[in-house]
N, C-alpha and C positions, 0 to 999 in steps of 0.2 A: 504494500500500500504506500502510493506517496502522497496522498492527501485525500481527505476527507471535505465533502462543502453538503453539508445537511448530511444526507443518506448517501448521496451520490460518492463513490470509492473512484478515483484516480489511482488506476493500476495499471501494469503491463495485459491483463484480459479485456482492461474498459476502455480507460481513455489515457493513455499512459502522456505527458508531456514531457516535451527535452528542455525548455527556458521556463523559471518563473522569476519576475521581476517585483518591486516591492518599490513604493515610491509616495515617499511622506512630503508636505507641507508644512509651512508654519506662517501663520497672518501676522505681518508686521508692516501697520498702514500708517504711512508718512503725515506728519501735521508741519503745514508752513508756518515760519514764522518772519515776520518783519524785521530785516537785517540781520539775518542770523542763516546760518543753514539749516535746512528742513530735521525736523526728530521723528523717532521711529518710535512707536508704543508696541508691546506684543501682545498681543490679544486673543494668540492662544491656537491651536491647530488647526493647521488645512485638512481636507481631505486626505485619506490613504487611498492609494489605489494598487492591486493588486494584479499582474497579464501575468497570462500562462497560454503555452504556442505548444503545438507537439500535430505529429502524425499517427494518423492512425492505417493500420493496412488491418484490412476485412480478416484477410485469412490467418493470421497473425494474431492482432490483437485486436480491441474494439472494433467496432463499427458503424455505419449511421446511426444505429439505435441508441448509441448512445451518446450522439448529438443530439439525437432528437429531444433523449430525457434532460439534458441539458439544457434545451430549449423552452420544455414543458416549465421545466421549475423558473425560466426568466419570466415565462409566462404568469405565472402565479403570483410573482411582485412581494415575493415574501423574500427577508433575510437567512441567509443560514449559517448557522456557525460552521468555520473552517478551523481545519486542526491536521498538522503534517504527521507524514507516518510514523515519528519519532516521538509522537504527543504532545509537542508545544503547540498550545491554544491559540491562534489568532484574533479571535473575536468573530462577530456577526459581518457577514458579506453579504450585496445585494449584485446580483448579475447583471451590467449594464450593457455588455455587448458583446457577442459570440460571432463568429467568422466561419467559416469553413469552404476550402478550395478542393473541389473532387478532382482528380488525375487519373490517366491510364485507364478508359473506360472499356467496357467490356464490352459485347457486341445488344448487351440489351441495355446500357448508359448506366450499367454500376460501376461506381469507380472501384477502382483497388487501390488506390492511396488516396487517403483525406488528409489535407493539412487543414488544423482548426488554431483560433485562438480566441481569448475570452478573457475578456477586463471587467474586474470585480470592482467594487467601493466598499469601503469599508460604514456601517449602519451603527450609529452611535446612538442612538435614541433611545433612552431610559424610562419606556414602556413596558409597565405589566402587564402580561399579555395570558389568554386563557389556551391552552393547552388540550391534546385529543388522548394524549396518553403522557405517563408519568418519563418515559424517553423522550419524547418530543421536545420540552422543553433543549435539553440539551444539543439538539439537530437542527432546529428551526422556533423561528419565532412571528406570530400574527401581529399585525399593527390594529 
């Protein structure tokens, strides 16, 4: 397993990816002042945002299906908590953009290699939220 995002398993069977990238902010909005050089106040975190790129070959490993499930869940507009194969917790992710370039199609237009990628944000929102079972909590979260 190299990550978890709600239920969905990022494996070598699923959706295995070769790059993830991780990419923090911080808000520090400039105040002008008369004869002086401008100052910077900090105000506290930007966004994070999280891409992940990989290939996928049918016969191999994953396949459409499980872009598609990848799909369904941007669908759904819910956050999910992520967590790499190693156990470090990232926190709640929402799905903002998924990609996928099919290649080497077959004679009925399956491809046999998919290259996909998929930029997450990171969901900070300190809503109590109600639950469908006592795991859930921990996988995903309703607004």
């Amino acid at each position: 397993m190299l990550l978890t995002l709600g239920l969905f398993v990022f494996g070598v069977q699923s959706a295995p990816f070769d790059t993830i990238s991780r990419s923090n902010g911080w808000r520090w909005p400039s105040n002008d002042r008369t004869g002086a050089d401008q100052v910077y106040q900090y105000t506290g975190r930007d966004e994070e945002t999280i891409s992940l790129a990989g290939t996928l070959m049918p016969e191999f490993s994953g396949g459409p299906v499980n872009i598609d499930i990848l799909r369904t869940m941007a669908d759904a507009g819910e956050p999910y908590l992520m967590m790499s194969g190693a156990g470090q917790i990232y926190g709640y992710y929402i799905i903002t953009d998924l990609t996928e370039n099919g290649s080497y199609l077959m004679a009925d237009g399956t491809p046999q290699k998919i290259d996909f990628s998929m930029t997450l944000k990171r969901y900070a929102a300190n809503v109590a939220t109600a639950t469908r079972s006592s795991l859930l909590p921990l996988l995903t979260r309703r607004s």
